[in-house]
C-alpha positions, 0 to 999 in steps of 0.5 A: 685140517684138524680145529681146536673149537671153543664152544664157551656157555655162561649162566647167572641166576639171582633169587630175589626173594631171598635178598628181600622180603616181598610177602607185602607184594603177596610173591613167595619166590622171585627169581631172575635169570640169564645164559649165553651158549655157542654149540657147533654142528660138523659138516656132512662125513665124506666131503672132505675128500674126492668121491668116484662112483663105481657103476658096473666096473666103470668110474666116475669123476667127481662132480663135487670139489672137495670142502678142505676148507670148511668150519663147523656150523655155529649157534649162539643163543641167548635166553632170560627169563623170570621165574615167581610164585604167589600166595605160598606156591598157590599160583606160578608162573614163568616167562622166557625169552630166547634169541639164537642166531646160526652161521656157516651153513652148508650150502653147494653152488655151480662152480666155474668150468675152470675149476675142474668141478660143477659144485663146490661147497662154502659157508655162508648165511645166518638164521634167526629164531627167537621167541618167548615161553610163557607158563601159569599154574595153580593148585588147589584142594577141591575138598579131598582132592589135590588138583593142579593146572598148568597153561604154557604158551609159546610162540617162535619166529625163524628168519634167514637173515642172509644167505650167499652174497651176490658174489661168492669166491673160492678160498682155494682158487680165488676164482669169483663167481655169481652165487644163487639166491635162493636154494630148494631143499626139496622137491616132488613134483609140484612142491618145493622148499625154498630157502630165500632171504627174509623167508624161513625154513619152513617156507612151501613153493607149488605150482599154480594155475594160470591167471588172467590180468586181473588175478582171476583163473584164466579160462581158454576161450578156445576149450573152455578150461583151465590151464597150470602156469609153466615152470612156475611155483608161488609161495603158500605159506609157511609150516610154522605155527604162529603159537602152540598152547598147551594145558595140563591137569592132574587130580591125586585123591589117596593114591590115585591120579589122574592126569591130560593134556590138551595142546593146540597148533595154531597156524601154518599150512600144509599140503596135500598131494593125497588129496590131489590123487583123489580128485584126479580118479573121482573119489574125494568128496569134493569131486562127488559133491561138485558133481552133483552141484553142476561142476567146480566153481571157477571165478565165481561160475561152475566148470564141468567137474571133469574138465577142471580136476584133470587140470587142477588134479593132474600128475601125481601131485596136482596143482598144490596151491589148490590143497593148502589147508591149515596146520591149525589142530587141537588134541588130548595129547595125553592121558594117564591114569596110576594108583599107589597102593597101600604102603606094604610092610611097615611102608617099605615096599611102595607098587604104582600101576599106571596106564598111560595114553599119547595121542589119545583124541583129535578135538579139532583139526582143519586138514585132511590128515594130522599136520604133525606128520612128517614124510621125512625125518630131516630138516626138510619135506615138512608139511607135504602129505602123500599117501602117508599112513595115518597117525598113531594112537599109543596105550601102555601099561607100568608097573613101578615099585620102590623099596 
């Protein structure tokens, strides 16, 4: 049915420093500001109505009730922040903290046998993001040369602060049914993302090998190897970072500036089933290297190299709570390089070269390929790396003139 939504938003700021002298605190600008904003996101197109698949002549019956009844996902945030200025816009700095909380996800459950369908969809769950933006800057000649840094700080934490209730019941049939508690979004393999409550998005599931009573890796008496634990997935961590940073410079000197940007991921984890695949057919380095110590070290002894990577590296993903690296990584993002050259024409015809560079240098980086890369463009299969091609560096050339 047709829905007449309103999304309101709402923003007030006050320019402190315009209501009263604060140059006796050294502040040339204060401002203080505050918004509130709901924005809606529409359910997935064609559920509304009964699919049929057509395969080689024949139709199939819907498996998937019809979502007559649905609403759109809704966000409502909320954000403050101040903005300040010292010593005549010598140094800046900015703080923001935001909260937003979404509702009404999509979700699919086992429907009754009753009802005709074995899914049917329903709104339900809240998510929660919040975190603060901070930022610095300042700017000084050096002599001729106008130089300006800028460090920004951000950190977010997302939480799902309700899934389904226990008990869920259809708003067609008033039929009440147990509702899953937990969701997996996506698989392959040995990895999964499960969506729990009090967990996040981002959540990464593998599969483990089997441990003995006191948490160590069992070791089967009878063939003197490892074994994977079945039908089994322990959560590794989360691809969220805990904070990124970010720093910016830029030099001018008589038309000429020169500008980077450095940034840093710090936290979270990611996986590697290219990794897993190399160990697996002996290619890696940590296969040659256990080789040549005398096997792979399991509870503190050496196993036969073999013996352990056909467990440990085995499928075509392997056992992924053994390739959990850090997402931690530091790069030169950004590079750029202009020149404006002389005013032409009595200062009527203004031309800018520049060359500009992303992605330019990895400084630092704890996985074994860019943890920023993503086999998906979804929400989900984050964090999971499986023969991905390598990330890219980008060079470009501009030609800008004003007249």
């Amino acid at each position: 049915p047709k829905q007449n939504i309103f999304y309101p938003s709402v923003g007030l700021s006050a320019v402190i420093s315009s209501m009263t002298d604060l140059s006796k605190a050294g502040i040339s600008f204060l401002k203080v500001r505050g918004s509130y904003a709901e924005v809606g996101n529409a359910p997935e197109r064609y559920i509304t109505g009964p699919n049929y698949t057509l395969t080689n002549g024949v139709v199939s019956t819907a498996t998937i009730a019809p979502a007559k009844h649905l609403e759109a996902e809704r966000t409502k945030s909320f954000e403050a922040g101040l903005d300040v200025k010292f010593l005549g816009n010598k140094i800046s700095a900015t703080a923001t903290y935001y909260n937003t909380n979404t509702y009404n996800q999509l979700f699919l459950y086992d429907a009754p046998p009753s009802s005709g369908y074995k899914q049917k969809y329903i709104n339900a769950g809240k998510v929660n993001n919040r975190g603060i933006e901070l930022k610095a800057g300042f700017n000084q000649n050096i002599g001729p040369v106008k130089w300006e840094t800028t460090l920004t700080y951000t950190r977010n934490r997302n939480e799902i602060k309700e899934l389904l209730d226990e008990y869920v019941t259809d708003p067609v049939t008033g039929t009440t049914v147990k509702a899953p508690q937990e969701f997996i979004v996506s698989t392959a393999e040995s990895y999964r993302m499960v969506l729990t409550k009090g967990g996040t998005m981002g959540d990464i599931y593998a599969t483990h090998l089997k441990q003995d009573p006191n948490g160590y890796i069992y070791v089967n008496p009878m063939t003197n190897g490892i074994e994977i634990e079945p039908n089994s997935y322990v959560k590794v961590g989360s691809i969220d970072p805990k904070y990124t940073l970010g720093w910016h410079n830029s030099f001018s000197w008589k038309g000429l500036n020169l500008g980077f940007l450095i940034d840093a991921r710090v936290g979270g984890v990611v996986v590697s089933g290219t990794e897993a695949m190399m160990d697996q057919y002996g290619v890696s380095k940590s296969t040659a290297r256990d080789r040549d110590n005398g096997g792979a070290i399991v509870n503190g002894g050496r196993m036969d190299a073999k013996t352990f990577y056909s467990v440990a590296a085995s499928g075509t993903t392997g056992v992924l709570s053994n390739y959990v690296y850090s997402a931690t990584n530091v790069r030169l993002r950004e590079l750029s390089l202009s020149y404006t050259l002389p005013a032409l024409a009595r200062e009527r015809l203004r031309i800018t070269l520049s060359l500009i560079a992303n992605n330019v240098l990895m400084l630092h980086n704890e996985a074994p390929f860019d943890p920023e890369l993503t086999s998906n463009t979804g929400t989900y299969y984050q964090g999971f790396d499986y023969f991905m091609p390598p990330s890219l560096r980008s060079w470009g050339f501009g030609v800008k003139v004003n007249f």
